[in-house]
C-alpha positions in Angstrom: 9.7 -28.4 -28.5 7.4 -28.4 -31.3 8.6 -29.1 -35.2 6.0 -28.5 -38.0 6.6 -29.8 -41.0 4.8 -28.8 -44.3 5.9 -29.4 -47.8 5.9 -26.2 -50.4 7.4 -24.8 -53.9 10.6 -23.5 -54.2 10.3 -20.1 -54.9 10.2 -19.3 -58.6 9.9 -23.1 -59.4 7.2 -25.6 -59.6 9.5 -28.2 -57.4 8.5 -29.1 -53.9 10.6 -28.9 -50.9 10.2 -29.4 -47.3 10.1 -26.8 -44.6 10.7 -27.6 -41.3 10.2 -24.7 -38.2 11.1 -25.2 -34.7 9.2 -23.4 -31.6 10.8 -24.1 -27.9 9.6 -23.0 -24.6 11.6 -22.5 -22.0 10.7 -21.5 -18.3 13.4 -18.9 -17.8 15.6 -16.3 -19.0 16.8 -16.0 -22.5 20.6 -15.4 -21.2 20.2 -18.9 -19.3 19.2 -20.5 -22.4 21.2 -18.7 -24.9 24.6 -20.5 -22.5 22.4 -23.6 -21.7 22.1 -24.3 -25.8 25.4 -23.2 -26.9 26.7 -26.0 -24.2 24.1 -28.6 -25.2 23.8 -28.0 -29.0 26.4 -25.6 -30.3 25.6 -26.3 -33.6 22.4 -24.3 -33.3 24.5 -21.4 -33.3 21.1 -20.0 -31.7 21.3 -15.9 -31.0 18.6 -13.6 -28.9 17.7 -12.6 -32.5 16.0 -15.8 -32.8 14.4 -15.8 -28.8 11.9 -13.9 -27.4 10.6 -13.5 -23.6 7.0 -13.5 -22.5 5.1 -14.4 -19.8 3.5 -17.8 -19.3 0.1 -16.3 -20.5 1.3 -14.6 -23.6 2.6 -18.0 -24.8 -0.3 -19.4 -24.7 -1.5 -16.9 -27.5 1.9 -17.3 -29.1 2.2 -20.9 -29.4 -1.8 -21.6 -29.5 -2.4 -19.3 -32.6 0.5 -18.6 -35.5 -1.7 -15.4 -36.3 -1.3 -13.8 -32.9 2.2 -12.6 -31.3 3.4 -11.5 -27.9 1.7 -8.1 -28.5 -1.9 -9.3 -29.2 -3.8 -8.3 -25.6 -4.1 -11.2 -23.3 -7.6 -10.1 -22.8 -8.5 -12.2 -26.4 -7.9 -15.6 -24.3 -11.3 -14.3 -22.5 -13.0 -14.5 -26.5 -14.3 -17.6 -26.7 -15.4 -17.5 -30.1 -13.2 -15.1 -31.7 -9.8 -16.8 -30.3 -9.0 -20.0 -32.6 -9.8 -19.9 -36.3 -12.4 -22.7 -37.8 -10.1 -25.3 -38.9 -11.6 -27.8 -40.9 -9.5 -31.0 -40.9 -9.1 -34.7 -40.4 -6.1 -35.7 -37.6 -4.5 -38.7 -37.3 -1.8 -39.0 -34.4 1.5 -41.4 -33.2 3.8 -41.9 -30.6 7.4 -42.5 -31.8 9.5 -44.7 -29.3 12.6 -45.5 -31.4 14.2 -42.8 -33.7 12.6 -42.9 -37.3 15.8 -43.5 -39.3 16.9 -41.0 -42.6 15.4 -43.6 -45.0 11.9 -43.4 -43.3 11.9 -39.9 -43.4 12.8 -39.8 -46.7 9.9 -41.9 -47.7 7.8 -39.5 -45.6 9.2 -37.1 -47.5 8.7 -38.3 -50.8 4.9 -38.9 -49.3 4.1 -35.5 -48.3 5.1 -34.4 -52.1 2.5 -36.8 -53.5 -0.5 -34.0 -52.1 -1.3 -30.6 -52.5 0.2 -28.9 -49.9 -2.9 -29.0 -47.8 -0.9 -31.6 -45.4 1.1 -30.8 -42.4 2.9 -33.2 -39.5 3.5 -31.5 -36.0 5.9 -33.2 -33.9 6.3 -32.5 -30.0 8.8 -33.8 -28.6 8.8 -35.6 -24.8 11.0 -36.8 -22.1 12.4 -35.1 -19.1 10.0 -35.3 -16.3 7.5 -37.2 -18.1 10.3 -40.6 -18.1 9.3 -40.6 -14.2 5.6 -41.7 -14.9 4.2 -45.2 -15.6 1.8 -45.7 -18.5 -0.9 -46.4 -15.4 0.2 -43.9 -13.0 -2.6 -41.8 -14.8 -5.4 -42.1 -17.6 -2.7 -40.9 -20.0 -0.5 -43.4 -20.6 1.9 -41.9 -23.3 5.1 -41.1 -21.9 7.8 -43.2 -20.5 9.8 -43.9 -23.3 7.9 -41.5 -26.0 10.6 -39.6 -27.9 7.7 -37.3 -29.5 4.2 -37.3 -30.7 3.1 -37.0 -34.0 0.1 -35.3 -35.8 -1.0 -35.9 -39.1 -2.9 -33.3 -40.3 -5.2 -32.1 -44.1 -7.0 -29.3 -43.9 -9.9 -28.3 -45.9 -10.5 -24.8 -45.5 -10.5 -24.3 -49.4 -13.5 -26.9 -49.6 -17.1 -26.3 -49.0 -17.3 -29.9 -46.8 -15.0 -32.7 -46.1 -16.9 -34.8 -48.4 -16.2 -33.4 -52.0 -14.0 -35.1 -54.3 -11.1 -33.0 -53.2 -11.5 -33.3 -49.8 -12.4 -37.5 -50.2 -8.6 -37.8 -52.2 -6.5 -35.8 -49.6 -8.1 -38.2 -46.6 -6.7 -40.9 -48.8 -3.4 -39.5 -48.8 -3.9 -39.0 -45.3 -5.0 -43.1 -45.0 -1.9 -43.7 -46.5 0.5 -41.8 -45.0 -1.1 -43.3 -41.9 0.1 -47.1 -43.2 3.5 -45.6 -44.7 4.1 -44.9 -41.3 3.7 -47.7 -39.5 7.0 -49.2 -39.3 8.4 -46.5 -37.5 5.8 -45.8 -34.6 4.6 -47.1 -31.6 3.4 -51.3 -31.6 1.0 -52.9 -29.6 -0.9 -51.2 -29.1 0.1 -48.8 -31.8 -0.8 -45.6 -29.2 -3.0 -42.7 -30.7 -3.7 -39.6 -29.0 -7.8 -38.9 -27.8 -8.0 -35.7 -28.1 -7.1 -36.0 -32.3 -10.3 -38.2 -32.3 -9.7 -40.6 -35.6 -13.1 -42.1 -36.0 -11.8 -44.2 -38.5 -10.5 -46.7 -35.7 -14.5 -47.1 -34.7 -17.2 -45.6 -32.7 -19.8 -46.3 -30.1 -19.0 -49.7 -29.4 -21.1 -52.4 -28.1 -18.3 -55.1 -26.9 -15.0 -54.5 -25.6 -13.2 -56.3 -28.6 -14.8 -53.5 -30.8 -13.8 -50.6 -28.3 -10.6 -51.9 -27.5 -9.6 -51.2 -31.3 -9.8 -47.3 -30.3 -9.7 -47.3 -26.5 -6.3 -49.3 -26.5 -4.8 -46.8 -28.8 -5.8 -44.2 -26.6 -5.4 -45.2 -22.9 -3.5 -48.5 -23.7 -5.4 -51.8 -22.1 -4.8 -51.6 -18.4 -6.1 -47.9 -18.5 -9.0 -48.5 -20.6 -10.8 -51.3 -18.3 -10.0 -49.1 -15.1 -11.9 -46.0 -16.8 -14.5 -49.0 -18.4 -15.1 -49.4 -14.3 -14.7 -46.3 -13.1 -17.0 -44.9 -16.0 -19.9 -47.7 -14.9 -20.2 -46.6 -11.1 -20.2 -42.7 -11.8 -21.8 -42.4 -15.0 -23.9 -45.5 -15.4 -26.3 -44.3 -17.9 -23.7 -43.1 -20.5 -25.0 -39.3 -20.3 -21.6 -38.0 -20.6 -20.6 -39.1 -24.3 -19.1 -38.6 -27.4 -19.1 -40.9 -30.1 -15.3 -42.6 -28.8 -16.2 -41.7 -25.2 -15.6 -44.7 -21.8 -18.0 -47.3 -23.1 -21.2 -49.0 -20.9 -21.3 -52.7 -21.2 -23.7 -54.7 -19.6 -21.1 -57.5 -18.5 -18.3 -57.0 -16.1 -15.2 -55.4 -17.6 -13.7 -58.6 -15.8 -15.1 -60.9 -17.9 -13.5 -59.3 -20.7 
């Protein structure tokens, strides 16, 4: 499940409001989970109007894109360069353990309606199969006990660069919305996913207490010296890199 949240005017007015829309997958057929979700969450009062099957590879258009639907050709996932619009943004992610309660979402709220409608927060929810795996079962570490994961998002499209005045105030907003939210996410570490690289938590560090700021975030501590290792013996001259890539120290992750 996937919630994205954006905040916009009420038509007619100049008074902001939030809008919320829900996309689900579901490995099966609609009938199963139109009697599945009328057990579950009856509530939902969910219809086929509202469902629509496809195969595994048209969601992937579907769900990766809003602009395409389940009759754009599959053949566009073969377009490298013509099959995700430019998106110029700065990201920020969380993991959210405990259920963020109606007063922190009001905040939020109230948060989101301090910008100019250039934010957006995607939430994907976990569980299921993923409760089964440790956080060092694998390099990812984020999922026993995640409830969802959280993207904070500005976008400057409307912006020549990320560094004019406009763009500089909404990564503000961004910042802050960043420290609003930290009573209600993950804690030590606070977890962040790597592949929303937030170079505000550092770069291309030369000791561990400086890479551990980022690298804990992302693959939580046991995780990070493993890959610290691992990254030494099969890549010991750092070719593979990015500026938050597995760091090369000259002492033994050990003796960290």
């Amino acid at each position: 499940m996937r919630v994205q949240i954006l905040s916009m005017l009420i038509e007619n007015t100049t008074t902001k409001t939030i809008r919320m829309s829900f996309d689900g997958l579901y490995l099966g057929r609609m009938d199963t989970l139109l009697s599945l979700l009328d057990k579950r969450f009856p509530e939902l009062n969910l219809t086929s109007a509202s469902c629509e099957e496809v195969t595994m590879v048209q969601s992937s258009l579907v769900l990766g894109e809003p602009q395409y639907t389940s009759s754009t050709p599959t053949a566009m996932l073969a377009n490298r360069t013509g099959i995700v619009r430019p998106w110029n943004s700065k990201q920020k992610s969380d993991y959210v353990r405990t259920p963020i309660p109606k007063s922190g979402l009001r905040k939020i709220w109230k948060k989101m309606f301090e910008n100019d409608m250039t934010e957006m927060l995607m939430m994907y929810t976990f569980g299921g199969k993923m409760e089964e795996y440790a956080d060092t079962a694998l390099p990812y570490p984020h999922r026993a006990g995640v409830l969802y994961q959280v993207l904070k998002d500005v976008g400057f499209r409307d912006q020549t660069s990320d560094t004019t005045p406009v763009s500089l105030k909404r990564i503000e907003w961004l910042r802050s919305l960043e420290k609003l939210l930290e009573p209600y996410v993950s804690k030590n570490p606070r977890e962040a996913y790597l592949n929303y690289n937030d170079l505000d938590l550092g770069v291309e560090s030369d000791t561990y207490a400086e890479a551990s700021v980022w690298g804990e975030r992302y693959w939580k501590r046991a995780n990070f010296k493993r890959l610290i290792r691992i990254k030494a013996r099969v890549d010991p001259d750092n070719f593979f890199r990015h500026p938050q890539s597995i760091p090369i120290f000259s002492t033994s992750v050990s003796d960290m």
